[in-house]
N, C-alpha and C positions, 0 to 999 in steps of 0.2 A: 936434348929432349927428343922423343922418340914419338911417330905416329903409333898406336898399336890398333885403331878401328878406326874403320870407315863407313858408312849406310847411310841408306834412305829406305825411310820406313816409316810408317805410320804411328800410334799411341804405345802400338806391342813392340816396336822399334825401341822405344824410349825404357819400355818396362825389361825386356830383355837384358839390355844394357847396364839398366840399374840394377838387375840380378847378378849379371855376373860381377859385375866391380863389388857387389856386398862380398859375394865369396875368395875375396881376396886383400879386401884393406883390412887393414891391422889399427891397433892403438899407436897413434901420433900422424899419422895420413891427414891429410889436407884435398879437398877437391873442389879444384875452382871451377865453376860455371860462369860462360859465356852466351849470349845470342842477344836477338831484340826481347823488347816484350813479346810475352805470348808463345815466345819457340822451343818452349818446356822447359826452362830451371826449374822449377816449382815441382811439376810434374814427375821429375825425375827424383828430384828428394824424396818427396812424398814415396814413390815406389820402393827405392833405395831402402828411408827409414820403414816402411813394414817390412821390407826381406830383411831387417835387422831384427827385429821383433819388436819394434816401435808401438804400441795401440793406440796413442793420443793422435789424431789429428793433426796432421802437417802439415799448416798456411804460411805463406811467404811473411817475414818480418821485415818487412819494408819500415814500417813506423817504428817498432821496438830494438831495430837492428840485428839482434841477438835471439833466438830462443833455444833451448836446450833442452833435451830429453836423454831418458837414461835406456839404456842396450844391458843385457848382462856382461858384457867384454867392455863396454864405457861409456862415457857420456857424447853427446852427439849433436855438437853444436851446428847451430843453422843459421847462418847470418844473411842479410842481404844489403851490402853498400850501395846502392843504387842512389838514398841521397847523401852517401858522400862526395869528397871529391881530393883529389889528389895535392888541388893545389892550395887546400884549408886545411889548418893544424885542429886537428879534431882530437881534443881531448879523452879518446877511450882509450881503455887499455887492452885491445883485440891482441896483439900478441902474443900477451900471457895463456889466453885462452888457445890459439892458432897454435903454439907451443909447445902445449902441455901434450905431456906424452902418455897420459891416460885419458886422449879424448882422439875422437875423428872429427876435425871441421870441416863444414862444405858452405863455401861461400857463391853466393849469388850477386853477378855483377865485380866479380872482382877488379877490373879495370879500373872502377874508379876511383878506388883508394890502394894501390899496386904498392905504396912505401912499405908496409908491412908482410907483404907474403914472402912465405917461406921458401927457400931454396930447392928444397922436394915436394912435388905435387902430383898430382893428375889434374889435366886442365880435360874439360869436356866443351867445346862447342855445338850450339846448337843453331839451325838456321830453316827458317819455313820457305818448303820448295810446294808451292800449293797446297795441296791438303797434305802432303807429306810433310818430313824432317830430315835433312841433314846430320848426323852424329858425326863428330869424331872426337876420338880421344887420344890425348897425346899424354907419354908420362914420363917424369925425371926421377923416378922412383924405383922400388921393388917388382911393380907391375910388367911383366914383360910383352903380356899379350891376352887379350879377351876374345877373342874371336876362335881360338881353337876348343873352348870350356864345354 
């Protein structure tokens, strides 16, 4: 896996970010989100899904685990494992969905259900340095670099 960005930046930090990764994942891409609470998962989807052309409303699915919306190029799954956990056999079938090669998933909190993720990703960390953020993004994918776009 490869680093391909680095920053500190503020909200337009995050929005930038989620622009350029729009203009280069493709159908079957995976992108795992890390940080604490509060250090932009959420935020960076939400940007993400409008540079995709998203119009619904992008809220964290903490309680539904799952939400999906549709892109003209695919569907756009949004999950948040935050209350799973790694070490309970939890009965869903995220895979199939994580899998399908006519979707892009981006999961929030991926760490704490790790049995399922896929071999290819872009992983994004996020982390609050005062009123700023931390970005980076590392990727085992297609992606080779967002910082020169």
């Amino acid at each position: 896996m490869k680093k391909i960005f680095s920053g500190i930046g503020t909200i337009e930090l995050t929005k930038r970010v989620a622009y350029l990764i729009s203009k280069q994942i493709v159908e079957g891409d995976c992108i795992l989100l890390g940080g604490d609470l509060g250090s932009g998962k959420t935020t960076f989807t939400k940007f993400l899904g409008e540079f995709l052309g998203i119009k619904e409303i992008i809220s964290s699915p903490t309680f539904t685990i799952l939400k999906q919306y549709e892109t003209k190029k695919f569907t756009f799954n949004h999950f948040d494992f935050y209350r799973l956990s790694n070490d309970k056999d939890n009965d869903f079938d995220f895979i199939d969905y994580i899998e399908d090669k006519k979707s892009v998933s981006v999961i929030e909190w991926y760490n704490q259900y790790e049995k399922i993720l896929p071999t290819q990703y872009i992983l994004i960390n996020f982390k609050e340095i005062g009123e700023n953020r931390l970005i980076e993004v590392f990727s085992s994918n297609h992606i080779e670099s967002i910082e020169n776009e």
